[in-house]
C-alpha positions as CSV (number, residue, x, y, z in Angstrom):
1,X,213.9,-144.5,-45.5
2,X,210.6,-145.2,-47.1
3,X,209.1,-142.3,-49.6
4,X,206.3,-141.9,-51.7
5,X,207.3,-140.8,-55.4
6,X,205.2,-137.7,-56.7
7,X,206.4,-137.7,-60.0
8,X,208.1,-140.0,-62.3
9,X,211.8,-140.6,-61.3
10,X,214.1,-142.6,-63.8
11,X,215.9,-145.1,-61.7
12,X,213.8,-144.8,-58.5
13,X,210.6,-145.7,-60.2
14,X,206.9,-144.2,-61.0
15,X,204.7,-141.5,-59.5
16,X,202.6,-142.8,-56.4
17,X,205.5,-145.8,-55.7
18,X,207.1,-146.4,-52.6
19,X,210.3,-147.3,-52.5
20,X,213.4,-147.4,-50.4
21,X,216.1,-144.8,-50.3
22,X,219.2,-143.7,-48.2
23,X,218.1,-141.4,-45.7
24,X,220.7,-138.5,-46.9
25,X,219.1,-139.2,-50.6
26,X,215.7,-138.4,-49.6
27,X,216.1,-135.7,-46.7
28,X,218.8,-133.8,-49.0
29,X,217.2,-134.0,-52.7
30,X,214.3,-136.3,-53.0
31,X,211.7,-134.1,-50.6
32,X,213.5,-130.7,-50.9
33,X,213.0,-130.6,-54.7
34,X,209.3,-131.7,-53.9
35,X,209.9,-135.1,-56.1
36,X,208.9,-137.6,-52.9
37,X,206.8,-137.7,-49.6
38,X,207.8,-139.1,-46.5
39,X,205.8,-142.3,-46.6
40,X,203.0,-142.2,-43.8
41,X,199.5,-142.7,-43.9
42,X,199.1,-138.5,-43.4
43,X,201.2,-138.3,-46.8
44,X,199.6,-141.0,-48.5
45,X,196.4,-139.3,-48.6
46,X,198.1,-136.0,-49.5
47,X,199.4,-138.1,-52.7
48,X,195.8,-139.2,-53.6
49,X,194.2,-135.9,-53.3
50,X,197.3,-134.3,-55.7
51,X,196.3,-137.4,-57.9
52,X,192.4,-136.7,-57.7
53,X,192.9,-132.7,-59.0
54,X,195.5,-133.3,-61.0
55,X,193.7,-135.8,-63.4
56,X,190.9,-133.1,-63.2
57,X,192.7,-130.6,-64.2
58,X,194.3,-133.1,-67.1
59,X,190.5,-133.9,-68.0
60,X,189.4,-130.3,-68.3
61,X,192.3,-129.8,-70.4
62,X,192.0,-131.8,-72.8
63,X,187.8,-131.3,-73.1
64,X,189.2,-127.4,-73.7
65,X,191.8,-128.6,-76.6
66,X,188.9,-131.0,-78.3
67,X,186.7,-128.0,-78.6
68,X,189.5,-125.9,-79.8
69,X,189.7,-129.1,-82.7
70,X,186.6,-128.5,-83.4
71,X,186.8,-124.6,-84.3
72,X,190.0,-125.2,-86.2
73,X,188.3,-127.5,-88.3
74,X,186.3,-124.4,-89.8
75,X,189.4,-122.5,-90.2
76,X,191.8,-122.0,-93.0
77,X,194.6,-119.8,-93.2
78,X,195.9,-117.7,-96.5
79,X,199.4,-116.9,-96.7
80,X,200.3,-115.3,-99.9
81,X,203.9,-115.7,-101.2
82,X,206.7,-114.4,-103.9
83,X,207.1,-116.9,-106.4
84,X,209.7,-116.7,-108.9
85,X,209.3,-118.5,-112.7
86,X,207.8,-121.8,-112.9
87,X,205.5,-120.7,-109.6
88,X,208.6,-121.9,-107.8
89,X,208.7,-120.0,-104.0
90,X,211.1,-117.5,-102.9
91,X,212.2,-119.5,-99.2
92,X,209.5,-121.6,-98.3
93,X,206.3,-121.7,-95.2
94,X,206.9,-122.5,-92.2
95,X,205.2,-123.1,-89.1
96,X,205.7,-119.5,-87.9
97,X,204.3,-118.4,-91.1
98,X,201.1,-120.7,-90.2
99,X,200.9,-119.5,-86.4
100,X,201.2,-115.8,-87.2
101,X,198.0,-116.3,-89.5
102,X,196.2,-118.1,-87.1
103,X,196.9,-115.5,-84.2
104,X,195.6,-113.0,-87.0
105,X,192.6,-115.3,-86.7
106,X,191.8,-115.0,-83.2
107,X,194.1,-118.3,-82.5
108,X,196.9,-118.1,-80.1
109,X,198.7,-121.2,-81.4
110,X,202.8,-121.9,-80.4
111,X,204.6,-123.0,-83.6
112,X,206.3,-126.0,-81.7
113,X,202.8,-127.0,-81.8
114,X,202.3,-127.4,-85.6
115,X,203.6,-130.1,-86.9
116,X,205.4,-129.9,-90.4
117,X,207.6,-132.7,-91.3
118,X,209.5,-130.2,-93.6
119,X,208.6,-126.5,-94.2
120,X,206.1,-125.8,-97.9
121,X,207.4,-125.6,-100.8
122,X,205.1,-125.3,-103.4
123,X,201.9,-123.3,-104.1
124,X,198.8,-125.5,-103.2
125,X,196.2,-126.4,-100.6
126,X,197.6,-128.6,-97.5
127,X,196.1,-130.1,-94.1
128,X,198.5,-129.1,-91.3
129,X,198.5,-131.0,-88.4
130,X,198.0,-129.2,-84.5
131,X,199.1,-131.0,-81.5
132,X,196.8,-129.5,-79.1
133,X,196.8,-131.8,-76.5
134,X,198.7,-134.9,-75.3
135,X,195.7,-136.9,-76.9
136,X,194.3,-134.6,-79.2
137,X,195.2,-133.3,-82.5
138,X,193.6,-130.3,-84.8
139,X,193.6,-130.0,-88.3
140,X,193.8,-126.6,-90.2
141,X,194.5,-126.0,-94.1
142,X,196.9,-123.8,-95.4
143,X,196.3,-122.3,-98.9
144,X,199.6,-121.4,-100.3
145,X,199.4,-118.5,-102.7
146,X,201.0,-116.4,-105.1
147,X,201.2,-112.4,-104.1
């Protein structure tokens, strides 16, 4: 049986392919769990209208996450901290830290989405990374204080 692959399949092959399956394959799993189309012309143009909206919807995404780059640009975040003798920190900031003062902000921001290579340290200013989009990144800076 011939079907059209909506989406990425590892071992079958790429979204908008058509390849060549057991018939059991594609009736049982493949269509059921909406990953393929039967291929015909009818569900060859169903495939290119899913592609058409869903590199619209893709487009105005990532327009939406460049303008959010842009506002988080302007913004820094303050978080004040107990530190011990020698201005050494008592635990350390973390990206929940950061997102909790950005959502005091006004900015609703998921801490799997800031990217820390390892959690602050030390008092100081720093430039934290935002993955915002697939193709776009923000920047915000996070002063580090003392209480």
């Amino acid at each position: 049986m011939n079907i059209i692959l909506r989406q990425d399949y590892q071992g079958l092959g790429e979204a908008g392919e058509e390849v060549k399956v057991k018939d059991g394959f594609a009736r049982n799993f493949l269509i059921p769990q909406g990953i393929a189309f039967l291929a015909n012309a009818q569900n060859r143009k169903r495939f290119e209208n899913e592609q058409k909206q869903r590199s619209w919807k893709q487009e105005k995404e990532k327009q939406q996450a460049e303008e959010l780059a842009k506002k988080l640009e302007n913004v820094s975040c303050t978080i004040s901290v107990q530190v011990g003798e020698d201005d050494k920190l008592f635990g350390s900031v973390t990206a929940q830290n950061i997102a909790d003062s950005l959502k005091e902000q006004g900015f609703e921001m998921d801490k799997r989405k800031i990217l820390l290579d390892e959690p602050i340290k030390a008092l100081g200013i720093y430039t934290v990374n935002i993955k915002l989009h697939k193709d776009v990144e923000g920047s915000v800076k996070v002063w580090v204080v003392k209480e």
